[in-house]
N, CA, C and O of each residue as an XYZ file, in Angstrom:
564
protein
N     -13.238    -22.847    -31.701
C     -13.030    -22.965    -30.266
C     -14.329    -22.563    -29.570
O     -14.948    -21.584    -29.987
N     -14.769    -23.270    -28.529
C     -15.960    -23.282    -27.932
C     -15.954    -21.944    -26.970
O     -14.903    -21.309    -27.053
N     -16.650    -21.565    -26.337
C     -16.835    -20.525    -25.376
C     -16.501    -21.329    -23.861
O     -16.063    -20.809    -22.836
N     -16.831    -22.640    -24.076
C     -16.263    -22.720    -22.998
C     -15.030    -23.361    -22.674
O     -14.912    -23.820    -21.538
N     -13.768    -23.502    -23.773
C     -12.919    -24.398    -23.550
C     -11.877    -22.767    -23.743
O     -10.687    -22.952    -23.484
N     -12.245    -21.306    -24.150
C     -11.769    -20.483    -23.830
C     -11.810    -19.775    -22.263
O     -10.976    -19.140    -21.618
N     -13.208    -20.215    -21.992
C     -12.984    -19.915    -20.466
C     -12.237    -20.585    -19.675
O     -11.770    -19.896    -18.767
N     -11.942    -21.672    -19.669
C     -10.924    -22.813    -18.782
C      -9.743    -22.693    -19.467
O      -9.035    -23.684    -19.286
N      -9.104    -21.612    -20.403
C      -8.178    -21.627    -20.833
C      -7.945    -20.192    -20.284
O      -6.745    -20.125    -20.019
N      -8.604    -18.925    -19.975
C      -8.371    -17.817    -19.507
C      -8.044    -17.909    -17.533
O      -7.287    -17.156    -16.920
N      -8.851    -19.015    -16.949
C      -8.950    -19.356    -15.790
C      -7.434    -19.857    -15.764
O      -6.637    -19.205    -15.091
N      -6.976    -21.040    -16.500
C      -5.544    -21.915    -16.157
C      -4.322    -20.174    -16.441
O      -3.688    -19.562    -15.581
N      -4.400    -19.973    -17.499
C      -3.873    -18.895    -17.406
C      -3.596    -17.633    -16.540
O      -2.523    -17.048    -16.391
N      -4.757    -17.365    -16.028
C      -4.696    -16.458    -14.856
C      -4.443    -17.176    -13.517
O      -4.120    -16.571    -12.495
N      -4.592    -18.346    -13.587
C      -3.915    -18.845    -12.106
C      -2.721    -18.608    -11.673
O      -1.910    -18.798    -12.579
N      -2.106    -18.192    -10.443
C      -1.042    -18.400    -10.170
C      -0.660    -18.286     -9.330
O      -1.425    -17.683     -8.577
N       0.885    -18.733     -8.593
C       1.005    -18.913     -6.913
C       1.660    -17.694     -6.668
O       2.565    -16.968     -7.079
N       0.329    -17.858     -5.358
C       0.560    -16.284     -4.484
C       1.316    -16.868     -2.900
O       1.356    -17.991     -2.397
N       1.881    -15.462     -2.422
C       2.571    -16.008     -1.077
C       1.957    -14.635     -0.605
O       1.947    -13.610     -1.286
N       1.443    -14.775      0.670
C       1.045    -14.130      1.661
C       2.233    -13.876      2.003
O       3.200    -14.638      2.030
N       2.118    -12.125      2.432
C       2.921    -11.189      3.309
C       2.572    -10.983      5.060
O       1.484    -10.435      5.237
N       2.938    -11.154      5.682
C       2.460    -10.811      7.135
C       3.679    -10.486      7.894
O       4.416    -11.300      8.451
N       3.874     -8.583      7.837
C       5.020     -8.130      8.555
C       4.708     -8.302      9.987
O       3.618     -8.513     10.518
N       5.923     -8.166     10.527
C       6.315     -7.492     12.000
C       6.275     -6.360     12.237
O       5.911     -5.871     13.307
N       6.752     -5.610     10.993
C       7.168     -4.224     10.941
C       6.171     -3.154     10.946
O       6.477     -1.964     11.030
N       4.844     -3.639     10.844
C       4.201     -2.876     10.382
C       2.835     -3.147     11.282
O       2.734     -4.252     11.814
N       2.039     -2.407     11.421
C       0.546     -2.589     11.906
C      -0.347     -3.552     11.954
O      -1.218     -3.588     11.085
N      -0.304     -4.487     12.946
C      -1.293     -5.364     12.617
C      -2.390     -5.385     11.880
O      -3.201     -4.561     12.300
N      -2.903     -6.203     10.606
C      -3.927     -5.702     10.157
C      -5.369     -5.897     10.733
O      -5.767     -6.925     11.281
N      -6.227     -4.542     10.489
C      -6.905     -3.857     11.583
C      -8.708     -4.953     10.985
O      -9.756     -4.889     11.626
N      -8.547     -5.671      9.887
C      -9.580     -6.913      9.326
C      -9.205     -7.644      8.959
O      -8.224     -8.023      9.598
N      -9.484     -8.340      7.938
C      -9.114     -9.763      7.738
C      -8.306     -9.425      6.311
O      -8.820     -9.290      5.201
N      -7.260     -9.354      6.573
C      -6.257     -9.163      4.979
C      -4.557     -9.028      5.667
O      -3.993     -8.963      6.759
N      -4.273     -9.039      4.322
C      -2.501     -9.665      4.486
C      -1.692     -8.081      4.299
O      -2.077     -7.051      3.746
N      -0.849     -8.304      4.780
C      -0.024     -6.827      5.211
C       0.183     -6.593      3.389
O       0.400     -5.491      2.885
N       0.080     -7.652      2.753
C       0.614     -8.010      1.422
C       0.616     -9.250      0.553
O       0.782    -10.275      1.215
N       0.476     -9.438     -0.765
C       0.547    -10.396     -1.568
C       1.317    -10.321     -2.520
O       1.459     -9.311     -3.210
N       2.125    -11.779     -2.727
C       3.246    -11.690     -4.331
C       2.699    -12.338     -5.253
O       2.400    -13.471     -4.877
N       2.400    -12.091     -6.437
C       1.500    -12.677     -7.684
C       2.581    -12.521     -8.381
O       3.318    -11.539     -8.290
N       2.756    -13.511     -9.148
C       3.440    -13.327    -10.577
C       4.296    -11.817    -11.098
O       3.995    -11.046    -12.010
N       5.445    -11.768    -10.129
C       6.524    -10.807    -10.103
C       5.872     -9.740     -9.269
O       6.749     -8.907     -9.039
N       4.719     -9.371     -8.698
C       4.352     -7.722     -8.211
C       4.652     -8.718     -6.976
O       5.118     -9.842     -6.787
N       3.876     -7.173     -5.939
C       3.697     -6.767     -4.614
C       2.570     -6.459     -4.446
O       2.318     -5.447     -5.099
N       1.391     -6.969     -3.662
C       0.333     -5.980     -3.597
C       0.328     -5.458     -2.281
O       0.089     -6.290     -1.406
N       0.595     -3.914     -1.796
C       0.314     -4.142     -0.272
C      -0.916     -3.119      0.359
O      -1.267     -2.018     -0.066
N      -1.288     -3.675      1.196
C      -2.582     -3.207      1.634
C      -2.657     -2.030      2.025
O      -1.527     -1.711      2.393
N      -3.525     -1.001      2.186
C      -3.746      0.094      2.658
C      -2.810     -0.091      4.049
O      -2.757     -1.120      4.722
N      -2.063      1.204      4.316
C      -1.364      1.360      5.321
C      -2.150      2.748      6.289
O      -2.196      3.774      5.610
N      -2.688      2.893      7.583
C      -2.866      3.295      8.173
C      -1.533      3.903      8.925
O      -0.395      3.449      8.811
N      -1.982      5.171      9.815
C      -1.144      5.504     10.863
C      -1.070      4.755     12.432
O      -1.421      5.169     13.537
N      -0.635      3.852     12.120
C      -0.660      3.128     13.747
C       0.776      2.871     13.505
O       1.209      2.683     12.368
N       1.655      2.858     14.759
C       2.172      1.821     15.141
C       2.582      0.398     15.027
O       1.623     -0.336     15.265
N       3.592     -0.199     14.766
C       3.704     -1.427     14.729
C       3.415     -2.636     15.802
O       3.566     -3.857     15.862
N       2.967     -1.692     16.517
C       2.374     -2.713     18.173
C       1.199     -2.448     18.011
O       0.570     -3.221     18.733
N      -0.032     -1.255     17.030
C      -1.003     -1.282     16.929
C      -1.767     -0.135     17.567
O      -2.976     -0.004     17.759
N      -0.686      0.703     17.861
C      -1.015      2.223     18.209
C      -1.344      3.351     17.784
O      -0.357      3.806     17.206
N      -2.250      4.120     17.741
C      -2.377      5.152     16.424
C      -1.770      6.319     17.113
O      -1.739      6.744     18.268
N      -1.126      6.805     15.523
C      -0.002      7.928     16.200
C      -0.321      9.127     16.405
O      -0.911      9.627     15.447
N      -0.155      9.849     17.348
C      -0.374     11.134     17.564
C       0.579     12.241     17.214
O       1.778     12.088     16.982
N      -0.110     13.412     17.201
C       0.404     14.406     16.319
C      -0.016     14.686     15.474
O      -0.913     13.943     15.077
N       0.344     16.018     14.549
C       0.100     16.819     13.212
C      -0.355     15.656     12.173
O      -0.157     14.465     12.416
N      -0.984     16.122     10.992
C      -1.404     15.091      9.727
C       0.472     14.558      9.002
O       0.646     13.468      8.455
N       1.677     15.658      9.202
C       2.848     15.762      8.560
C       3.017     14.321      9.094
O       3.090     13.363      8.324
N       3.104     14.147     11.023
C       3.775     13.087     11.406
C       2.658     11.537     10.941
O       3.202     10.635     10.304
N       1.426     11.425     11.260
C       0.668     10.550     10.691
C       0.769     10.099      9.062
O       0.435      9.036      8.538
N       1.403     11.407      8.419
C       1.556     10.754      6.584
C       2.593     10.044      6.896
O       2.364      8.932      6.421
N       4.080     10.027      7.661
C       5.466      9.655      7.881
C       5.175      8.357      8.331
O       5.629      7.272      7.969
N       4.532      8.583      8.986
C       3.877      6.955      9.816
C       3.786      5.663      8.429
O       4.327      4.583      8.194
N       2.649      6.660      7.688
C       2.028      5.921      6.958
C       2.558      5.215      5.937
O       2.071      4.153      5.548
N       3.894      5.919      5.291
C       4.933      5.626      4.267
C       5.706      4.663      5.135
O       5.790      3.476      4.821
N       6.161      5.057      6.008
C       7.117      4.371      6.481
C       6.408      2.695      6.784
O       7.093      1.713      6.499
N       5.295      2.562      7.253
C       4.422      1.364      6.750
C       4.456      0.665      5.852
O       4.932     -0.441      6.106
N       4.079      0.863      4.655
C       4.685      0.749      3.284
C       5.873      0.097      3.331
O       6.048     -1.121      3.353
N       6.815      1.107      3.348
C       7.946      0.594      3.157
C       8.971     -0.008      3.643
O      10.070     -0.297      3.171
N       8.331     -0.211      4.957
C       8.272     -1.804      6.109
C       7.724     -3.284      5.382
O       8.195     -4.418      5.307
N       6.672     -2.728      4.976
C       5.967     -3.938      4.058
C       7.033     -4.197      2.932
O       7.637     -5.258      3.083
N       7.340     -3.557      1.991
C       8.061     -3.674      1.123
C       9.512     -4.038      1.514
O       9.812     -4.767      0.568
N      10.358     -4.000      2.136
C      11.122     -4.476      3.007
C      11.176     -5.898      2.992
O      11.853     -6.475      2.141
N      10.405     -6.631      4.014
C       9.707     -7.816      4.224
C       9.171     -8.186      3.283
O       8.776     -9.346      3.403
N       8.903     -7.612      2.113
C       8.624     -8.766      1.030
C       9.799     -8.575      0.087
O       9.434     -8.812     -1.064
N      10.892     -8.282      0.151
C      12.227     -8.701     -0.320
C      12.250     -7.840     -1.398
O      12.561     -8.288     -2.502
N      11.929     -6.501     -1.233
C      11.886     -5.203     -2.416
C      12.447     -4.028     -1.651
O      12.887     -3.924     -0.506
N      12.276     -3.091     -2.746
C      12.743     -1.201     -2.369
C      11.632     -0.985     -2.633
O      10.589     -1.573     -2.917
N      12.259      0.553     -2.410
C      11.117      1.866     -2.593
C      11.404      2.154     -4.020
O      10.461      2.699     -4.594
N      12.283      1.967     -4.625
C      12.885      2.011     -6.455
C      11.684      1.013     -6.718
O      11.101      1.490     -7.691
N      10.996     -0.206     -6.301
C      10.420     -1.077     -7.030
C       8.967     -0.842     -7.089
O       8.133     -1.628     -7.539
N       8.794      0.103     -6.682
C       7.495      0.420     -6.181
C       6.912      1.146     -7.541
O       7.246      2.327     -7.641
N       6.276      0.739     -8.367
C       5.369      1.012     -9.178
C       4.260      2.384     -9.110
O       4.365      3.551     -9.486
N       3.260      1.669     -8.493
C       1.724      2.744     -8.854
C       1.653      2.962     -6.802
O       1.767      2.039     -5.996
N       1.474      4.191     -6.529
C       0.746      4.502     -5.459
C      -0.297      4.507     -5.481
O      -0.730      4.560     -6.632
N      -1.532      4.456     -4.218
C      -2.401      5.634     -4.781
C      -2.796      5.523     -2.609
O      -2.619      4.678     -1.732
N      -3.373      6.933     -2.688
C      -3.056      7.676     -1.524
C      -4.582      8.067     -1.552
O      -5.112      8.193     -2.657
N      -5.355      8.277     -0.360
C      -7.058      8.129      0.209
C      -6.592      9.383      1.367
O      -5.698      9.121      2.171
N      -7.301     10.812      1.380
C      -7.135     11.471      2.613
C      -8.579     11.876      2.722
O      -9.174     11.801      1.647
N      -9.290     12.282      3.738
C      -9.979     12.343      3.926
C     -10.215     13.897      3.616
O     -11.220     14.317      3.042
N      -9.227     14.643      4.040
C      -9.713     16.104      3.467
C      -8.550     16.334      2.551
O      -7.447     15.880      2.856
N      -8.783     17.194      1.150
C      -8.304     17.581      0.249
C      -7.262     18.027      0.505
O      -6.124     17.727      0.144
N      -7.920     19.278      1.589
C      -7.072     20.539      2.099
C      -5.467     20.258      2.561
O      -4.506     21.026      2.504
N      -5.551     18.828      3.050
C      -4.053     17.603      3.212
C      -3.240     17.666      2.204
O      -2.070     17.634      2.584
N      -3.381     17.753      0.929
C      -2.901     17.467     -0.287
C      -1.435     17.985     -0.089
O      -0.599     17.092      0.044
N      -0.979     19.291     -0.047
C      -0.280     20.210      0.310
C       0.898     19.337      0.996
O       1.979     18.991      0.518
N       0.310     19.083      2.335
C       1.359     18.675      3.818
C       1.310     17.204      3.258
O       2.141     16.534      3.870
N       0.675     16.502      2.370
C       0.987     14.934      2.265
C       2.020     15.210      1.538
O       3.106     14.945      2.052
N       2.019     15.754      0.284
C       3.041     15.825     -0.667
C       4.375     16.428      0.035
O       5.346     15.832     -0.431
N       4.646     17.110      0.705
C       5.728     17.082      1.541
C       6.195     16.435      2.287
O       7.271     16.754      2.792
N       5.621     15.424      2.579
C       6.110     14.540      3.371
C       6.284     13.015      2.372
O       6.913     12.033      2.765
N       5.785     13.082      1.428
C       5.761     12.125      0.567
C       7.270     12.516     -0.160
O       8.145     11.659     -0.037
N       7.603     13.721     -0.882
C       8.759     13.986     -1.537
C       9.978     14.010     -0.657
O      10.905     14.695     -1.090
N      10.149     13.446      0.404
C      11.046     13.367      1.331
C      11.621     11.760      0.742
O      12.750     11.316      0.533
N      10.052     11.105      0.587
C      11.120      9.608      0.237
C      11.047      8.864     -1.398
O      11.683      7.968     -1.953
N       9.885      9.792     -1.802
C      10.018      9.896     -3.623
C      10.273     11.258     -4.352
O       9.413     11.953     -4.894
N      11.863     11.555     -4.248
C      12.267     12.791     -4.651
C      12.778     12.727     -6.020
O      12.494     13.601     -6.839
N      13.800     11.352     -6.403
C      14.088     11.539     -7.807
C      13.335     10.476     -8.460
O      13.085     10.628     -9.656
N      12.855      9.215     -7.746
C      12.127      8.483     -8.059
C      10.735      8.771     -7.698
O      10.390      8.871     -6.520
N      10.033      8.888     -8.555
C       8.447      8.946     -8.531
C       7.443      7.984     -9.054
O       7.129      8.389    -10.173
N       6.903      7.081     -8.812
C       5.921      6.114     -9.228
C       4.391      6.988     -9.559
O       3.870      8.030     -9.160
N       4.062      5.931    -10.489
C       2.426      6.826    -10.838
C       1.913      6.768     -9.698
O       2.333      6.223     -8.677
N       0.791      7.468     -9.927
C       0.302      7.534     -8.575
C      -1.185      8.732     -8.980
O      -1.387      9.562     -9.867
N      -2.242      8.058     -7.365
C      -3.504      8.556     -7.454
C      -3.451      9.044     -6.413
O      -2.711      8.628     -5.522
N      -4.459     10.333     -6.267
C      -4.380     10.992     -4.892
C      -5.975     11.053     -4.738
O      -6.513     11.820     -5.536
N      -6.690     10.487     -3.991
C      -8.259     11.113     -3.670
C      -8.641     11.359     -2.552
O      -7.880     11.201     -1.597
N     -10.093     11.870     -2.375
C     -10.629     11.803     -1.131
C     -11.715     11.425     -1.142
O     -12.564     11.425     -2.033
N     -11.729     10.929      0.328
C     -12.768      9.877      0.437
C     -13.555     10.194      1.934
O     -12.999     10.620      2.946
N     -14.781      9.913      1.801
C     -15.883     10.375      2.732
C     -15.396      9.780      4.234
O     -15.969     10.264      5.210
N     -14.122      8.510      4.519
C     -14.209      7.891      5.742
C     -12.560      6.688      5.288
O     -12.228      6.141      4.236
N     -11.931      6.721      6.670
C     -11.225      5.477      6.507
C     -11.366      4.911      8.085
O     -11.917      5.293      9.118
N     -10.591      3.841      7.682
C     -10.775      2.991      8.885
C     -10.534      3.822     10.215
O     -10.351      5.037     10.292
N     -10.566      3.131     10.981
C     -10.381      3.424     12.246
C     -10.445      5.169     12.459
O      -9.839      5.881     13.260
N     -11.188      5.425     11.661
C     -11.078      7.118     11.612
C     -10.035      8.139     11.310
O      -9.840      9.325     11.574
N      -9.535      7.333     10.748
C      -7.675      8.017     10.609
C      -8.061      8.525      9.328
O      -8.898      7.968      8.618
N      -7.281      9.886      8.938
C      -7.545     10.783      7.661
C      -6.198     10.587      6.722
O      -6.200     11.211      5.661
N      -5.252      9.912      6.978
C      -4.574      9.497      5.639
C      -4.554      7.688      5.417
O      -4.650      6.874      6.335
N      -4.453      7.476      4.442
C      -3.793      5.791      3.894
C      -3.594      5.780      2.777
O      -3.898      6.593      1.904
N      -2.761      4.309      2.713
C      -1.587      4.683      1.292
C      -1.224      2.900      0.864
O      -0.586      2.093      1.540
N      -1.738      2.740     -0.178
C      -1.521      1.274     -0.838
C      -0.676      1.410     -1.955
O      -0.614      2.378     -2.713
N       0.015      0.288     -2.001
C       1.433      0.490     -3.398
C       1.468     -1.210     -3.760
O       1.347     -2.216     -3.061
N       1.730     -0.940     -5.421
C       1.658     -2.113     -6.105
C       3.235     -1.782     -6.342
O       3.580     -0.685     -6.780
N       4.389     -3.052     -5.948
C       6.163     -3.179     -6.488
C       6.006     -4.230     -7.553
O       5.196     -5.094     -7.889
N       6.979     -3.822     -7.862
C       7.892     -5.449     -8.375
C       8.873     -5.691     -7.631
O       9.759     -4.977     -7.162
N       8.575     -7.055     -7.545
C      10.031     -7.783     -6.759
C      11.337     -7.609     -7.299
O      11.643     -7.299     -8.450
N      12.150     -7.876     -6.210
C      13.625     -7.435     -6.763
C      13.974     -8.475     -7.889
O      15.043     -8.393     -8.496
């Protein structure tokens, strides 16, 4: 087998039909990307910020901005015809560490017996200046 009749065989293989997500429920997105994508049984959904679903960023403590931020999520997930049970891998971006604490409390409010893997880091900057966001890979129902 040639090198290149394996590459056009790894390409046909990895192709496959995606459907764009674009909630209501959730924050307009703040660049050019989809609230979400369905590939071949997942969910991919995009970093969720603390705004508003009209595009407002929320005020208050980091507790009420993490609540924001899940609840984003799982607006998205919603609208793409899943749970919070289907939700696979998190992974969670705060800008200060010292958050870790008050995210996870507000996070175990809606993954208490169910827990998905999950990454926690920090990172030098997020969008719009906001100090938490939160992206999750599901499977569809």
């Amino acid at each position: 087998m040639s090198l290149s009749s394996i590459s056009k065989t790894l390409i046909r293989n990895m192709s496959s039909k995606t459907t764009q997500i674009i909630s209501n429920n959730a924050p307009p997105a703040a660049a050019s990307y989809s609230h979400a994508i369905k590939a071949n049984g997942f969910i991919y959904v995009s970093g969720q910020i603390p705004y508003t679903k009209e595009g407002k960023p929320i005020e208050g403590d980091f507790k009420v901005k993490s609540d924001q931020v899940i609840k984003n999520v799982l607006s998205i997930i919603k609208d793409s015809n899943s749970k919070l049970e289907n939700i696979v891998k998190c992974n969670i971006f705060l800008k200060d560490m010292n958050n870790f604490k008050e995210f996870n409390e507000v996070y175990s409010k809606y993954f208490n017996d169910y827990k998905p893997a999950r990454s926690c880091v920090a990172v030098a900057d997020l969008p719009l200046g906001v100090d938490v966001e939160m992206e999750v890979i599901a499977v569809e129902n």
